[in-house]
C-alpha positions in Angstrom: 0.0 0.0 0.0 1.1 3.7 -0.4 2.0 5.4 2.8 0.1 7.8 3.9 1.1 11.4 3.2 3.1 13.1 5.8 0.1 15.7 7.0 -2.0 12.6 7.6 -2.3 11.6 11.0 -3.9 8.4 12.0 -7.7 7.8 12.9 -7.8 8.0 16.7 -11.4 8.5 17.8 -15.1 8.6 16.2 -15.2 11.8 15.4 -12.2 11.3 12.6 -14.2 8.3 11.3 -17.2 10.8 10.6 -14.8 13.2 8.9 -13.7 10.4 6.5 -17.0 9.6 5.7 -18.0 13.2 5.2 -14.5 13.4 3.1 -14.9 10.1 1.1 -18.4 9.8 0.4 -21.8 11.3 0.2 -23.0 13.5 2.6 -24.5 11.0 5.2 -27.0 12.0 8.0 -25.3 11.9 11.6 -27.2 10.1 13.4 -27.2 7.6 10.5 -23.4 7.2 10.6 -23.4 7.1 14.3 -25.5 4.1 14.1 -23.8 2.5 11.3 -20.5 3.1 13.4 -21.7 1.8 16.7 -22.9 -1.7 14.8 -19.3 -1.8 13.2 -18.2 -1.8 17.2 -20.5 -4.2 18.3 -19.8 -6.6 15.4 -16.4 -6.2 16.1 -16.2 -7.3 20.3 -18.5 -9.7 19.9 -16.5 -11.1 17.1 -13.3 -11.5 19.7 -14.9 -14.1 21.2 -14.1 -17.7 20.4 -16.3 -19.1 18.3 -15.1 -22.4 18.7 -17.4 -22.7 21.6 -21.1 -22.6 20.3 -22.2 -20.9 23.6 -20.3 -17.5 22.2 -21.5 -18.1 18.8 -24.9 -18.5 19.4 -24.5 -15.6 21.7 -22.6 -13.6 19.1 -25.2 -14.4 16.3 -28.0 -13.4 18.7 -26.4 -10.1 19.5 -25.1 -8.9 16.1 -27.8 -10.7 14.0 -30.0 -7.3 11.9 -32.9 -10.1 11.6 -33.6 -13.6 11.9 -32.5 -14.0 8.1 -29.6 -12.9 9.1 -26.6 -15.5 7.9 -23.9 -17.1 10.0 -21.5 -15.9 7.7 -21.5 -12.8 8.5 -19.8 -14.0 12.0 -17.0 -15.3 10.2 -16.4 -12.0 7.8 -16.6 -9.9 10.8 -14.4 -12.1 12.7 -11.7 -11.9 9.9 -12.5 -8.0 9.6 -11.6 -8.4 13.4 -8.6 -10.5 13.1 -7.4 -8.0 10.3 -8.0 -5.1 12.4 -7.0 -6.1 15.8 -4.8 -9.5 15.8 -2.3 -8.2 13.0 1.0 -5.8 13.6 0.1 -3.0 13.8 -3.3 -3.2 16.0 -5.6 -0.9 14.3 -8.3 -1.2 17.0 -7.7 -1.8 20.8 -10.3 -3.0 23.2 -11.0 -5.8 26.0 -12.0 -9.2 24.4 -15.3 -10.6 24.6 -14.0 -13.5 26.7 -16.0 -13.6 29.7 -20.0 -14.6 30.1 -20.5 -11.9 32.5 -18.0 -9.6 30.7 -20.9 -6.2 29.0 -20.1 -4.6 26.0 -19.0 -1.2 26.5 -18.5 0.9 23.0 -17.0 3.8 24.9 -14.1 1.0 25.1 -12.5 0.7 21.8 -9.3 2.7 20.6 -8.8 3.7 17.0 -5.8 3.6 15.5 -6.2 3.3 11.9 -3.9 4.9 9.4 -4.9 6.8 5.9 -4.6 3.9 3.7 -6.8 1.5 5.5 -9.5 4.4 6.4 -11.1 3.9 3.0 -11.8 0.3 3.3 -12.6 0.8 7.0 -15.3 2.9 6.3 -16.4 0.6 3.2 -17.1 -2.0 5.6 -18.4 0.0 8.3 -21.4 1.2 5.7 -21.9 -2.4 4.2 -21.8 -4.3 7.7 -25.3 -2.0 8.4 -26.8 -2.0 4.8 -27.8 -5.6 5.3 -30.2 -7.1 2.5 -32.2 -10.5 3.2 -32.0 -11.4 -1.1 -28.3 -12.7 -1.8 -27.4 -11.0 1.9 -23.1 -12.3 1.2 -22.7 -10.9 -2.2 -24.8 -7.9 -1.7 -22.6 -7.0 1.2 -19.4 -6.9 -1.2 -21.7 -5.2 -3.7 -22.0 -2.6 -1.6 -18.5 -2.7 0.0 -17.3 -2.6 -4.0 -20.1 0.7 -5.0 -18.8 2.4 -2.0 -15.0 2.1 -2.8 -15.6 3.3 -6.4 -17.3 6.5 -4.8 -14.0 7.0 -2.4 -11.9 7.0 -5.0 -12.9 10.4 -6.0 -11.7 12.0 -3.1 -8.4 9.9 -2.6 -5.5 8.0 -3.8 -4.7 6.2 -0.4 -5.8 3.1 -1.4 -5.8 2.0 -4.6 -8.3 -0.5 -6.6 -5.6 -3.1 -7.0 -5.0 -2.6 -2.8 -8.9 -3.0 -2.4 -9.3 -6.1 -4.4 -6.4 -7.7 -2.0 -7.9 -7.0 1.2 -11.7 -7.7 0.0 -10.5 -10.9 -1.6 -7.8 -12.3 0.6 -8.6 -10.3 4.3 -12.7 -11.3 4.2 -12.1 -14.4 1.6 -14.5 -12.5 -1.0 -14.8 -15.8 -3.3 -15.3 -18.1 -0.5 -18.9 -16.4 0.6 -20.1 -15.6 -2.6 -19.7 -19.0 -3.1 -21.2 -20.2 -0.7 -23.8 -17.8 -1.3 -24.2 -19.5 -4.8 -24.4 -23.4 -3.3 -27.6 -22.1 -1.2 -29.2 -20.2 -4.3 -29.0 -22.8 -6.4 -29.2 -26.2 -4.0 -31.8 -25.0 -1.5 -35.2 -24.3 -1.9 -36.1 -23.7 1.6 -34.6 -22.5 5.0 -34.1 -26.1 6.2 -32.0 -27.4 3.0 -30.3 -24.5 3.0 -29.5 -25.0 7.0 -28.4 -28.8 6.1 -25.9 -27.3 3.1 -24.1 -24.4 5.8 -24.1 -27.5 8.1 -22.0 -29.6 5.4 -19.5 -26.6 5.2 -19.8 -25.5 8.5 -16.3 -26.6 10.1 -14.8 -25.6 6.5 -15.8 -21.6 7.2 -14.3 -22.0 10.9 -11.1 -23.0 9.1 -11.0 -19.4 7.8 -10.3 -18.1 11.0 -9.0 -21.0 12.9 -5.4 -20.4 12.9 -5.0 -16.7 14.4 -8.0 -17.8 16.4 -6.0 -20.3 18.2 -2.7 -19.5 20.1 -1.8 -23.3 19.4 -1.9 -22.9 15.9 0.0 -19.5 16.1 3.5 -21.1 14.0 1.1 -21.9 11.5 -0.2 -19.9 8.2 -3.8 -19.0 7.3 -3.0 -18.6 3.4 -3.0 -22.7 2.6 -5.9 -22.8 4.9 -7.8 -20.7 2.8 -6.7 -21.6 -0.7 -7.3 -25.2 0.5 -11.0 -24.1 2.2 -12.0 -22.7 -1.1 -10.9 -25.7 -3.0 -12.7 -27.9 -1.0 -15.9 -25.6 -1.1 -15.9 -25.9 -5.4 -15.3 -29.5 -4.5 -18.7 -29.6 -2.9 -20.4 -27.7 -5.5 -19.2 -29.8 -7.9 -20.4 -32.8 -6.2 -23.6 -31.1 -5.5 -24.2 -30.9 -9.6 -23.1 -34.2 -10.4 -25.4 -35.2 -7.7 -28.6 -33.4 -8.5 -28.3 -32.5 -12.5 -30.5 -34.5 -14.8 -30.6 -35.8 -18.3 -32.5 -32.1 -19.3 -30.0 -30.0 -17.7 -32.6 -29.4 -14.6 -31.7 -29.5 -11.1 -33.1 -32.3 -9.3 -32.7 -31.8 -5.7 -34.6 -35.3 -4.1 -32.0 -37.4 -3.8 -29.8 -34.6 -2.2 -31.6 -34.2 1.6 -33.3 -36.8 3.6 -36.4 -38.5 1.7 -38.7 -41.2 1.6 -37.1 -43.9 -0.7 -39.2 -46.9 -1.9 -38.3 -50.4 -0.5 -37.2 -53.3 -2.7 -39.9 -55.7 -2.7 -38.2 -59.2 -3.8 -40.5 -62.1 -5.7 -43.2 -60.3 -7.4 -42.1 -61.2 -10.9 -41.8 -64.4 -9.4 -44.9 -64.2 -7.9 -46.8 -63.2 -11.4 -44.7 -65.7 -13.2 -45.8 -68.7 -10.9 -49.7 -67.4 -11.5 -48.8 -67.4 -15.4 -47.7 -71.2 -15.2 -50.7 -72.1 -13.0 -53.4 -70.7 -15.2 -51.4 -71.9 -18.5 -52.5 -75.6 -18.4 -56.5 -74.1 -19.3 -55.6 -73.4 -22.4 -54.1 -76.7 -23.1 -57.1 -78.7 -21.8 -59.6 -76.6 -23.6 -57.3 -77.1 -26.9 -57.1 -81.0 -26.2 -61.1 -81.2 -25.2 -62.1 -79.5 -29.0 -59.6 -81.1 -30.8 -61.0 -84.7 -29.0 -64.5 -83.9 -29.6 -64.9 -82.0 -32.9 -64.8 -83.4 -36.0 -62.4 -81.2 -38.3 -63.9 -83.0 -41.7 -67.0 -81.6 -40.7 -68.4 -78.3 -42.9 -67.2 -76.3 -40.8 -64.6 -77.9 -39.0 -66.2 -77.5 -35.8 -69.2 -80.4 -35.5 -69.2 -82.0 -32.2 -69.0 -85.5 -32.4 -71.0 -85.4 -29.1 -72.0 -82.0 -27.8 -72.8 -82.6 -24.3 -69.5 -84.0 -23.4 -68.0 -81.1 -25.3 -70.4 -78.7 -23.3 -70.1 -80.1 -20.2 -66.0 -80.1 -20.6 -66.2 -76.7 -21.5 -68.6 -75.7 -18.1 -66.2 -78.0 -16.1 -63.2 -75.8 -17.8 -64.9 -72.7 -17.1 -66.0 -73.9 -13.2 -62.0 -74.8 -12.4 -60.7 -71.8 -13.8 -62.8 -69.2 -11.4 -61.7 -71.6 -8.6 -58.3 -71.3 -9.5 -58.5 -67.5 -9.9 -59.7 -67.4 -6.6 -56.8 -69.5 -5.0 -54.2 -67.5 -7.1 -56.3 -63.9 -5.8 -55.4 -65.6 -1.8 -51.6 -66.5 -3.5 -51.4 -62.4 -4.0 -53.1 -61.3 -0.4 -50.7 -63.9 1.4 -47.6 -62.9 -0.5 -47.8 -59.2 0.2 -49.3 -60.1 3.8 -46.0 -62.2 4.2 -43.6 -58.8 3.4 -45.4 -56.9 6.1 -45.4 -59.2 8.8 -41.9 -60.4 8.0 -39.9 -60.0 11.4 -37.5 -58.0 10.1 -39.8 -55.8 8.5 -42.4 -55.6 11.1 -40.0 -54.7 13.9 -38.9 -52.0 11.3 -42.5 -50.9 10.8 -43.1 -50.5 14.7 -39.4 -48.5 15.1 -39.9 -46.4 12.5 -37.2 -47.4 10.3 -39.5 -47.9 7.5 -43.4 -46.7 6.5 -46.0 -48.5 5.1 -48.8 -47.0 3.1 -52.0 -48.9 3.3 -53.8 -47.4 0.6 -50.7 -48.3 -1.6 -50.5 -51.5 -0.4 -54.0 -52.1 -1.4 -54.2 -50.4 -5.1 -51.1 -52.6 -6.1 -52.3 -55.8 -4.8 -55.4 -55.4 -6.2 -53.8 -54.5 -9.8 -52.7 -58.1 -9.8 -55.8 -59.1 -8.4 -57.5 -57.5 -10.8 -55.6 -58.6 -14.4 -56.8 -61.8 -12.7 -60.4 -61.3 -12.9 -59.8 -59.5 -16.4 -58.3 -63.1 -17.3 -60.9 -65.0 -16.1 -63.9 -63.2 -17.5 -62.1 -63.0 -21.1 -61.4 -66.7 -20.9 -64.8 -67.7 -20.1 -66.0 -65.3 -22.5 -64.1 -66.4 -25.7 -65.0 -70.3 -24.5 -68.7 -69.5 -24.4 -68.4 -68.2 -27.7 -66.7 -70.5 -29.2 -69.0 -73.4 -27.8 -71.9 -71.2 -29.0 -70.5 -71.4 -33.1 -69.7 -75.2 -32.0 -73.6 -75.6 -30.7 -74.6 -74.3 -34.3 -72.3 -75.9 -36.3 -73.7 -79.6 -34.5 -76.7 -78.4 -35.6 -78.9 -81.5 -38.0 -79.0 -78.5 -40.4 -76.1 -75.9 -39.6 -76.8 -74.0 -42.9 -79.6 -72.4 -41.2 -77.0 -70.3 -39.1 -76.3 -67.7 -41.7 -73.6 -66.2 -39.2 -71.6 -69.7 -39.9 -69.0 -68.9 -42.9 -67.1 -72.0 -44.5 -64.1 -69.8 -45.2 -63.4 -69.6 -41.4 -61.4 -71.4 -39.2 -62.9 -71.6 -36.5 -60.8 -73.5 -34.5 -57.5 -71.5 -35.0 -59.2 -68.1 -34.5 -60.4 -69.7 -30.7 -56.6 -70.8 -30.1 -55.6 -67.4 -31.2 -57.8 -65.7 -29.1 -57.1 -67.8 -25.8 -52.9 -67.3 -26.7 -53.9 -63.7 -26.9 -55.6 -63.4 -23.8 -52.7 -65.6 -21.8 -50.4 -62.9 -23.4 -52.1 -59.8 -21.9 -52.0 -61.3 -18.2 -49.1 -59.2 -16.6 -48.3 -58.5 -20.1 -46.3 -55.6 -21.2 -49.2 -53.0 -20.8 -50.1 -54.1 -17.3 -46.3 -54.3 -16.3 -46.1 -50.3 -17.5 -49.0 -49.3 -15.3 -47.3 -52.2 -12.2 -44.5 -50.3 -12.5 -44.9 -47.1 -12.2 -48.1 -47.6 -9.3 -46.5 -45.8 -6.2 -44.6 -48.0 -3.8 -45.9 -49.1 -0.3 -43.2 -49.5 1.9 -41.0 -46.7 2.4 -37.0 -45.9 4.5 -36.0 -42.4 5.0 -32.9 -42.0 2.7 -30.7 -39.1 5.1 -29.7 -37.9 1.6 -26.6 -37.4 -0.7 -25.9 -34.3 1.4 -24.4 -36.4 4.8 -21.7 -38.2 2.8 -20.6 -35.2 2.3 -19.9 -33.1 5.7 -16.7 -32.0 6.4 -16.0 -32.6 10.4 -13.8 -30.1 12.8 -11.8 -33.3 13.6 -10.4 -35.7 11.4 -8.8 -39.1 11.0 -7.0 -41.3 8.6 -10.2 -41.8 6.5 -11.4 -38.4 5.8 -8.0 -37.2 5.6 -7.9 -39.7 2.7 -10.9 -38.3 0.9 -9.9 -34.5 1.9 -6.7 -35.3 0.3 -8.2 -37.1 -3.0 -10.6 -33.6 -3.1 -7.6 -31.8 -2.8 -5.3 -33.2 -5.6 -8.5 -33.2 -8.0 -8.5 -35.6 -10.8 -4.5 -36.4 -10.2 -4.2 -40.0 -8.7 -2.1 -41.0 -5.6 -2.5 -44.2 -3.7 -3.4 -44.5 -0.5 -0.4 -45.5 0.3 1.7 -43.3 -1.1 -0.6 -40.3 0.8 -0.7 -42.1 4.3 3.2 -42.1 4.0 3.2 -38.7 2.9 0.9 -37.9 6.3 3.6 -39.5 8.3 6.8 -37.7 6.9 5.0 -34.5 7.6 4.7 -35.4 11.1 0.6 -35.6 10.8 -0.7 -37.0 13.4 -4.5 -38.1 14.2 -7.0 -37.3 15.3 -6.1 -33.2 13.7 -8.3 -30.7 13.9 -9.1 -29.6 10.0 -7.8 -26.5 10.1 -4.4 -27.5 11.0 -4.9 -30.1 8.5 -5.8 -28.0 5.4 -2.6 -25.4 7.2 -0.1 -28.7 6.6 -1.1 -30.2 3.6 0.4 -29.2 0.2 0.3 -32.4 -2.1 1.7 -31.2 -5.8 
């Protein structure tokens, strides 16, 4: 940065942070820049605390929060604007930590000391910390840090853009937010997805500040930390669209938080199979009974030799195969009754671990049972009349029938028909509508998104996959990492901050 010009002294008290504003930008109301200064020095002490410990963060966030839309990320950019401003040499700001529970926050407290060529960007943030917007809250913030910048360059040449873009982009890890900001536009479609996405990355903003946050990590350097934080973070987004993107470009999000997910029900092909084979020996028996008792030298190919054993053969045909629908209806009902009251299944049932839906239970069963009774009426139909045309072809005169044609066959157009009909019984069509009938028993899936959390303390296995996120598409065995892990001295558990600080695979 330039130094600041010999006649400019630095920024010791409140009132010199008014005159920059009054010098560097519009003309602002007093009471308005009061206000916005006063949040800047609330954000900031409560931003000393350690956020490590969720009772100070959810303290924190309750105290600096401008609405309950109000993201956790602004904790972290604050805390860096913090750690900038107060944990660097030289201290621009001086003031007793928020360490202690019964510790107040006094504003009188705070010392400036804040030379010319950070005064721009100071008073940048101080304006877009208050400016809060609930639409796109992260990237509107730097919009505004940006808009306010340009307007200070006007008046001054203390900072330049170049300078800006360092400390915007490196000091309050512009890319990082506004990508997160992006994941939760375009992965969430309410507050609670949106929740379970900043839970995923949670411990990966905390990296951000982690190491001038904690004295043990002092030796260490934030700049890996963050490069690393931000290649994990495009990491996830990727993962994210490889997850959720479909065959028409669209986002499909279901698979990515918990849901219902149907259960695999094993054996009903089987099932529909087995009733295929029991009902196929009908067709046979009607087949043998015409071709036994009809004389094919006959006019029409169809005279019963004797039609009362032909009709009674055909009632006893027709008699046996509504019984067996019937036994093959109970097959269906005790199959599906044998899934729900498995012991495995039922203890699930009563735990919770899966759902069963009555009413879907009921519409598919009777879909099978159904294409049953379809099957049984069409048989009996095409029998009846077929033994009707037989009836009037045994007629002692059969040309009287003027419906009887001689250029028919008779016979094959009945074994086409009865094929047909066996054919149609779980057939393609039904199988189409079978299919895509809604499921009945149901486990909640936790979702895409839990496999893909990154935890505050890690050990050999999601070091591994850190690492494999890390190096990218480049391959390195497991092996050949692991040994890398040991001549760096990396030792497990490790906290991921110190992790992401220590690892530099090329």
């Amino acid at each position: 940065m330039k130094a600041a010009n010999k006649n400019t002294i630095p920024i010791t008290s409140e009132s010199d942070i008014l005159c920059a504003f009054r010098n560097l930008t519009s003309s602002y109301d007093e009471r308005t820049l009061h206000k916005w200064i006063n949040f800047f020095k609330k954000c900031m002490y409560y931003a000393s605390s350690d956020y490590s410990n969720p009772m100070f963060l959810s303290l924190t966030y309750n105290a600096v929060k401008k609405s309950e839309q109000y993201p956790y990320e602004f904790l972290y950019i604050h805390k860096l604007m913090y750690q900038f401003l107060c944990l660097r040499t030289p201290c621009f700001l001086q003031f007793p930590p928020y360490t202690d529970l019964a510790s107040e926050y006094d504003r009188t407290a705070i010392k400036w000391n804040v030379p010319a060529p950070i005064t721009p960007f100071l008073i940048c943030y101080i304006k877009a910390a208050s400016k809060f917007k609930k639409n796109a809250p992260v990237t509107s913030f730097f919009h505004e840090l940006d808009e306010t910048f340009t307007k200070t360059e006007k008046f001054q040449n203390d900072l330049t853009q170049t300078e800006y873009r360092i400390l915007t982009d490196e000091i309050l890890c512009r890319k990082y937010f506004c990508t997160t900001e992006e994941i939760y536009n375009t992965f969430s479609k309410n507050d609670s997805q949106k929740e379970a996405l900043r839970h995923c990355i949670f411990h990966l903003t905390e990296t951000l500040t982690a190491i001038l946050q904690n004295s043990r990590l002092k030796n260490y350097s934030a700049a890996p930390v963050v490069s690393n934080a931000y290649i994990l973070l495009n990491t996830f987004r990727e993962k994210l669209y490889e997850q959720t993107c479909s065959e028409n470009k669209k986002l499909d999000l279901t698979t990515l938080y918990p849901h219902k997910k149907p259960w695999t029900i094993i054996g009903e092909n089987e099932l529909m199979q087995s009733i295929k084979h029991s009902l196929s020996s009908f067709s046979a028996k009607i087949f043998s009974l015409a071709e036994e008792t009809l004389d094919d030298h006959s006019i029409y190919h169809i005279s019963a030799k004797d039609y009362e054993t032909f009709f009674n053969g055909c009632t006893k045909i027709i008699n046996d195969i509504e019984q067996q629908i019937e036994k093959e209806k109970e097959k269906i009902t005790t199959f599906y009754l044998n899934i729900t009251n498995a012991p495995a299944v039922s203890h699930a049932l009563s735990n919770g671990q899966l759902e069963l839906d009555q009413e879907n239970l009921n519409y598919r069963c009777c879909l099978l049972t159904d294409a049953l009774t379809t099957f049984a009426n069409s048989f009996s139909q095409t029998i009846l009349t077929f033994k009707n045309n037989v009836r009037k072809a045994s007629h002692a005169f059969p040309e009287q029938y003027t419906s009887l044609k001689t250029d028919r066959d008779y016979f094959s157009e009945f074994k086409h028909s009865v094929k047909t009909i066996e054919k149609r019984l779980y057939g393609e069509i039904f199988m189409t509508a079978f299919e895509h009938s809604k499921p009945f028993l149901f486990y909640n899936d936790r979702g895409f998104i839990n496999t893909l959390t990154y935890p505050a303390v890690l050990f050999p296995a999601e070091c591994l996959r850190i690492t494999h996120e890390l190096i990218g598409k480049y391959f390195l065995s497991e092996d050949y990492i692991l040994q890398y892990f040991h001549d760096k001295g990396i030792r497990f558990p490790i906290s991921l901050a110190e992790f992401l600080s220590r690892v530099d695979i090329k």
